[in-house]
MDTraj code that builds the backbone (N, CA, C; nanometers):
import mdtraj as md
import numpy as np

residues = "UNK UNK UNK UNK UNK UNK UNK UNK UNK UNK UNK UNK UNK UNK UNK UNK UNK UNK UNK UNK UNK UNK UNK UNK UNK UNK UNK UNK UNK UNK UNK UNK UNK UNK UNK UNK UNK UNK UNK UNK UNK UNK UNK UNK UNK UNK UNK UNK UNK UNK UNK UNK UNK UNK UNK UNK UNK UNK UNK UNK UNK UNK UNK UNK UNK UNK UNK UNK".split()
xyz = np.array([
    [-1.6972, 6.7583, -1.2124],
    [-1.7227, 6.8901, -1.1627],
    [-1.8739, 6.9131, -1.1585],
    [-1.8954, 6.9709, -1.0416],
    [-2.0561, 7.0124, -1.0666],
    [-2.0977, 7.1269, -1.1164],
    [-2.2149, 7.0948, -1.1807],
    [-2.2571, 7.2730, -1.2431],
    [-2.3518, 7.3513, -1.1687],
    [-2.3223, 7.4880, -1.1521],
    [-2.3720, 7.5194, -1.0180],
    [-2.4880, 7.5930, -1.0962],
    [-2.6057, 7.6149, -0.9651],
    [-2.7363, 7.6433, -1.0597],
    [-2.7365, 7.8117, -1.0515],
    [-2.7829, 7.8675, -1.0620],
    [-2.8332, 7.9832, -1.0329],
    [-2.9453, 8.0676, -1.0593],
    [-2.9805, 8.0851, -0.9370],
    [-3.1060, 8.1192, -0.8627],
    [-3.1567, 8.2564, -0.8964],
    [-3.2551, 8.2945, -0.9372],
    [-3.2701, 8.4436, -0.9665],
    [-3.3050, 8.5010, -0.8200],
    [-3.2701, 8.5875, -0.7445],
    [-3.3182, 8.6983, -0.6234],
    [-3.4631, 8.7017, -0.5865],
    [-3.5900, 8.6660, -0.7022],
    [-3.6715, 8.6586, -0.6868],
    [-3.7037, 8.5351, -0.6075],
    [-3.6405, 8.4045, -0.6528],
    [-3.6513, 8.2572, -0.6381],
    [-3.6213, 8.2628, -0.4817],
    [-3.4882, 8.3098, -0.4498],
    [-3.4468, 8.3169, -0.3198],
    [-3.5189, 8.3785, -0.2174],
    [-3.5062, 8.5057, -0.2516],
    [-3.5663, 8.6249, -0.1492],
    [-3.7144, 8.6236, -0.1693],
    [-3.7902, 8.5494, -0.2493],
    [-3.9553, 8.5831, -0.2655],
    [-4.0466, 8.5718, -0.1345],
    [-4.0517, 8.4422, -0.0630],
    [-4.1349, 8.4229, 0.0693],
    [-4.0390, 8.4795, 0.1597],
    [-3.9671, 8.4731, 0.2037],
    [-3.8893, 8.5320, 0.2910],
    [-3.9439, 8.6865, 0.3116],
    [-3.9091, 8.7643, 0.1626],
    [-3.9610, 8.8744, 0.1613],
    [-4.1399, 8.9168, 0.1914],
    [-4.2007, 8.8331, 0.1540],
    [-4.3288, 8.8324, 0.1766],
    [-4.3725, 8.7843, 0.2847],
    [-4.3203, 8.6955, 0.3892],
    [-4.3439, 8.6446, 0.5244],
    [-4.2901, 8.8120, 0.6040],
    [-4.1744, 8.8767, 0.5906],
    [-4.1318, 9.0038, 0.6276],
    [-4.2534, 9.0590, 0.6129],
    [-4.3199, 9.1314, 0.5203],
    [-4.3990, 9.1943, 0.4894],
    [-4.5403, 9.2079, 0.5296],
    [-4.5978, 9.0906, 0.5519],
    [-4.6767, 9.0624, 0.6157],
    [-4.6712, 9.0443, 0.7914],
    [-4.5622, 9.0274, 0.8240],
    [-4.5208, 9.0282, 1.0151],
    [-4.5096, 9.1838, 1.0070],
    [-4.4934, 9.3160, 0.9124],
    [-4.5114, 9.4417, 0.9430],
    [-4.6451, 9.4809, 0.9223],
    [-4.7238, 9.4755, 0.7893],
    [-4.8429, 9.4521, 0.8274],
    [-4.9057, 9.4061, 0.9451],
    [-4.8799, 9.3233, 1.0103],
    [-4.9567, 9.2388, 1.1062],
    [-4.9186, 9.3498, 1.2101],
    [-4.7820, 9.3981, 1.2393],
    [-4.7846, 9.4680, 1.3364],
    [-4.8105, 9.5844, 1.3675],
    [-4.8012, 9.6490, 1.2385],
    [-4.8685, 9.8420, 1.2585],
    [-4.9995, 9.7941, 1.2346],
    [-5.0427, 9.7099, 1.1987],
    [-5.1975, 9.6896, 1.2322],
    [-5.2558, 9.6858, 1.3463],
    [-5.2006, 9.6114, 1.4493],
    [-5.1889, 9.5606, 1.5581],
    [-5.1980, 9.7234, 1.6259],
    [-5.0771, 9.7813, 1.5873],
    [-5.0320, 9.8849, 1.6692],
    [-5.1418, 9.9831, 1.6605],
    [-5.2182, 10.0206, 1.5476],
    [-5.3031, 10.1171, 1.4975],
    [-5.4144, 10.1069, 1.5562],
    [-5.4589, 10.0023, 1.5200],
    [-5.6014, 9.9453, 1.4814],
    [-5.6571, 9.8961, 1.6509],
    [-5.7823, 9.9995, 1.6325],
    [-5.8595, 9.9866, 1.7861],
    [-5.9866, 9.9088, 1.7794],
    [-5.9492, 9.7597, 1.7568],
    [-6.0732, 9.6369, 1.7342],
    [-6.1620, 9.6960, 1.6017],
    [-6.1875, 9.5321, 1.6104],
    [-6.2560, 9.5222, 1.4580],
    [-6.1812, 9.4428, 1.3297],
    [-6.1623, 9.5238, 1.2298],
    [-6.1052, 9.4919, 1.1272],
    [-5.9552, 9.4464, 1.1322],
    [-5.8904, 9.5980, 1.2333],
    [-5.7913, 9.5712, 1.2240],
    [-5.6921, 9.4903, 1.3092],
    [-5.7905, 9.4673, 1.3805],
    [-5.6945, 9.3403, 1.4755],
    [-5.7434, 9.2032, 1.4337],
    [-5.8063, 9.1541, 1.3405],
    [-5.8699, 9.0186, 1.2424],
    [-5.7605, 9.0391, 1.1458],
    [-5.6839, 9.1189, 1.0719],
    [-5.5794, 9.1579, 0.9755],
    [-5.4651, 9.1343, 1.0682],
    [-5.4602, 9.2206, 1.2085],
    [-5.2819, 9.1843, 1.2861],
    [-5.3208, 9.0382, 1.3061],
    [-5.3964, 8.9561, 1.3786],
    [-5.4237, 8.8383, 1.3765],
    [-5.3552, 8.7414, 1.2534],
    [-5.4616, 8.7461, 1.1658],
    [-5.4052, 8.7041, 1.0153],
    [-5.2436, 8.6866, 0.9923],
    [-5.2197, 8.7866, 1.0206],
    [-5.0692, 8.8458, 0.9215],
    [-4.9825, 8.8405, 1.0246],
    [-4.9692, 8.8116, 1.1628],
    [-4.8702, 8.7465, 1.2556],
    [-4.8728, 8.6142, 1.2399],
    [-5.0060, 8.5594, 1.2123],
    [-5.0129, 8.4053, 1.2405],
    [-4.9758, 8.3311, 1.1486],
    [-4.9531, 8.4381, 1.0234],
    [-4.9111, 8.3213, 0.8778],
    [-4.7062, 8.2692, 0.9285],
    [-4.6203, 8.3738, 0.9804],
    [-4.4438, 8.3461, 1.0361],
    [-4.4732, 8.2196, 1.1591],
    [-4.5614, 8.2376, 1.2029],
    [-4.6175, 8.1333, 1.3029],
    [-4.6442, 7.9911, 1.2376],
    [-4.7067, 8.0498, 1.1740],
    [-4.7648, 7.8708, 1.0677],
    [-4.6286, 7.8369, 0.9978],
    [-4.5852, 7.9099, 0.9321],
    [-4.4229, 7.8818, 0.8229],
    [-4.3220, 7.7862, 0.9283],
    [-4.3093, 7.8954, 1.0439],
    [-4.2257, 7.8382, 1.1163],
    [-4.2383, 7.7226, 1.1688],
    [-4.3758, 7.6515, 1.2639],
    [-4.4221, 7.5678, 1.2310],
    [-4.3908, 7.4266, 1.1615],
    [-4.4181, 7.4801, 1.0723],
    [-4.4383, 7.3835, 0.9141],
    [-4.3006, 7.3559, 0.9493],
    [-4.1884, 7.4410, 0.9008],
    [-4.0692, 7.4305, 0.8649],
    [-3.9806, 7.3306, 1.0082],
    [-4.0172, 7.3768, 1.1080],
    [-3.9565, 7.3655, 1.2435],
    [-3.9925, 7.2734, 1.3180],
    [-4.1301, 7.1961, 1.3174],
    [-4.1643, 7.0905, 1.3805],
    [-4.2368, 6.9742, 1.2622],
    [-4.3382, 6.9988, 1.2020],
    [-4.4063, 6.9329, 1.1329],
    [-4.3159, 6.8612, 0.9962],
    [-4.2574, 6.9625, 0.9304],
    [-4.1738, 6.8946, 0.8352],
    [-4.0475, 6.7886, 0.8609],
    [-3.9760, 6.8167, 0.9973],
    [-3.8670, 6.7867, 1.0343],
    [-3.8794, 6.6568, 1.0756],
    [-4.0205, 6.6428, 1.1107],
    [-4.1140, 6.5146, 1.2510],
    [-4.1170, 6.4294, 1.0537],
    [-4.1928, 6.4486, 0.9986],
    [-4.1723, 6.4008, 0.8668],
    [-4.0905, 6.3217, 0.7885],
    [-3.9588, 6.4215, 0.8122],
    [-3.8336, 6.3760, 0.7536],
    [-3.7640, 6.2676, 0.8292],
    [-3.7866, 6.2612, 0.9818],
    [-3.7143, 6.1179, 1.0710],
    [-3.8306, 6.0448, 1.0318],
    [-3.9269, 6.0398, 1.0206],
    [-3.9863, 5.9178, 1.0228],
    [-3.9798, 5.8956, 0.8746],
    [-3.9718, 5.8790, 0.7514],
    [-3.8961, 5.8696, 0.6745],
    [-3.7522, 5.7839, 0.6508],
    [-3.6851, 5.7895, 0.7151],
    [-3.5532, 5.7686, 0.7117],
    [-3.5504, 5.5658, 0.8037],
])
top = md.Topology()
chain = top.add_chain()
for i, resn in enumerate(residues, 1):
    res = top.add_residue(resn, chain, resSeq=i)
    for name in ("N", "CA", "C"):
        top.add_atom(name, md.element.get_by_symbol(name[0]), res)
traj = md.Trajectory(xyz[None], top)
């Protein structure tokens, strides 16, 4: 039988929640902000779900076949 692990909510939901958080940041920034600061911040904080996805979606995956 296997023993099953369990994950605290933090473990699970932590980047997820913080990639969220930052794509709203990024976007009422975006939405607000009339050049300058605040479009270097919507910049920033759209481009980090961009990079994750990325990572996760091409770069890691390209990784894992060549590997195998």
């Amino acid at each position: 039988m296997k023993k099953s692990s369990h994950r605290s909510g933090m473990a699970i939901w932590g980047w997820p929640s913080l990639v969220g958080l930052l794509s709203g940041v990024g976007l009422v920034s975006g939405l607000f902000s009339d050049g300058g600061v605040g479009d270097v911040l919507a910049g920033v904080c759209l481009a980090v779900p961009v990079a994750v996805g990325a990572w996760f979606g091409w770069i890691r995956r390209g990784a894992a076949a060549d590997s195998r």
